[in-house]
C-alpha positions in Angstrom: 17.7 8.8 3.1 19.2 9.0 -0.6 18.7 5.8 -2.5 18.9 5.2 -6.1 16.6 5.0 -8.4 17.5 1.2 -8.9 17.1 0.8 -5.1 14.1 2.7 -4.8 12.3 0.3 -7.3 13.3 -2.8 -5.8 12.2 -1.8 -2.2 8.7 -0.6 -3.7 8.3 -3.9 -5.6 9.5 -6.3 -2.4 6.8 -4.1 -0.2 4.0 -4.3 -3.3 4.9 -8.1 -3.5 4.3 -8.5 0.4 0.9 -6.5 0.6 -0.1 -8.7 -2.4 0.6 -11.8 -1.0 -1.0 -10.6 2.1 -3.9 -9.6 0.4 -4.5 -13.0 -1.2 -5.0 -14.7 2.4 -7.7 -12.4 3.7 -10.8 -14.5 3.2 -13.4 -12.0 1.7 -14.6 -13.0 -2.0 -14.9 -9.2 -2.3 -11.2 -8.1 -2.9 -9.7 -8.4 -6.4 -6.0 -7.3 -5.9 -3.6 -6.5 -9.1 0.2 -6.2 -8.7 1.6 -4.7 -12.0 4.5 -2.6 -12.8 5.0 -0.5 -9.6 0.9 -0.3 -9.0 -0.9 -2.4 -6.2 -4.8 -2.0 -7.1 -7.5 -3.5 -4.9 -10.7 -3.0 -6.2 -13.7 -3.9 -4.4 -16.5 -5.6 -6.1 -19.6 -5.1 -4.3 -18.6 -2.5 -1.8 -17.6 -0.5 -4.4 -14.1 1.6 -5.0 -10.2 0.7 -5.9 -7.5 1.1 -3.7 -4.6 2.3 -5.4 -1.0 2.5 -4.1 1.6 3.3 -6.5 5.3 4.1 -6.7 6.6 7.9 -7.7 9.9 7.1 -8.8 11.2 11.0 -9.6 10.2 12.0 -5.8 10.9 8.6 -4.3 7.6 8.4 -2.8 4.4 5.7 -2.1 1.0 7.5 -3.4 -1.8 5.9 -1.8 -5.5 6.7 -3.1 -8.5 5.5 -1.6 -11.8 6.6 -0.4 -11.5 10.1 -2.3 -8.1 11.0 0.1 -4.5 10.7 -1.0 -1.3 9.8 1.0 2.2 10.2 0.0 4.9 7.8 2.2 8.1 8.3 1.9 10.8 5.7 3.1 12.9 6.4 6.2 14.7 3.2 6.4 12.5 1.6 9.1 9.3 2.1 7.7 7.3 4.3 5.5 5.5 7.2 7.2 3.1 9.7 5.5 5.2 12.9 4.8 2.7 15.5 6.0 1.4 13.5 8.9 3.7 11.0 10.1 1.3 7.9 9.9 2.9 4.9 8.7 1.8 3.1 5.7 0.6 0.0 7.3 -1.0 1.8 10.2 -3.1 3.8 7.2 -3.5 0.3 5.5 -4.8 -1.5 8.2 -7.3 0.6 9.0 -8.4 1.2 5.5 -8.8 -2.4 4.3 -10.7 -3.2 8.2 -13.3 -0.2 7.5 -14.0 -1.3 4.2 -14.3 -5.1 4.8 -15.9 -5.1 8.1 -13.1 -6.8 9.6 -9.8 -6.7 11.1 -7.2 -6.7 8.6 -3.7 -6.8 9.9 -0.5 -6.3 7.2 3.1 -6.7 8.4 6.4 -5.5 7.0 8.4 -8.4 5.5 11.1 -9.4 7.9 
């Protein structure tokens, strides 16, 4: 898929916008989510770490860091599945944010 640069950064911030929103309506005190410029950041205040998923405009990827392991997404059109693996983003998500909170957290591509 071949999008420009123009495209790629509005589909990144519509995604980052949803997961942030998303994030404001799990009920956990612990989770301090920060949308800015291309970066959402979820640091966790008494568990400990950051979350970190941020756009890579030159290689039109999603760079995902968290829990010392990095993933790189790369749109296909439907979703965004990791490029070595083939994991999609929310499936990573999902289980990242339910491990570290002790609970299920579910995110969902906008419609």
């Amino acid at each position: 898929m071949s999008e420009t640069e123009q495209d790629f950064r509005r589909l990144v911030s519509d995604l980052l916008s949803h997961l942030a929103a998303q994030l404001d309506t799990v009920e956990d005190d612990d989770i301090d989510p920060v949308l800015s410029d291309g970066v959402l950041s979820c640091a966790f205040e008494e568990r400990g770490g950051t979350f970190v998923l941020s756009q890579q405009v030159p290689v039109r990827e999603l760079w995902l860091s968290a829990n010392r392991t990095a993933w790189h997404f790369r749109y296909n059109g439907q979703g965004w599945p990791e490029r070595d693996k083939g994991d999609d983003l929310l499936v990573v998500l999902n289980k990242l944010f339910s491990d570290k909170l002790g609970m299920p957290v579910t995110f969902t591509y906008a419609d």
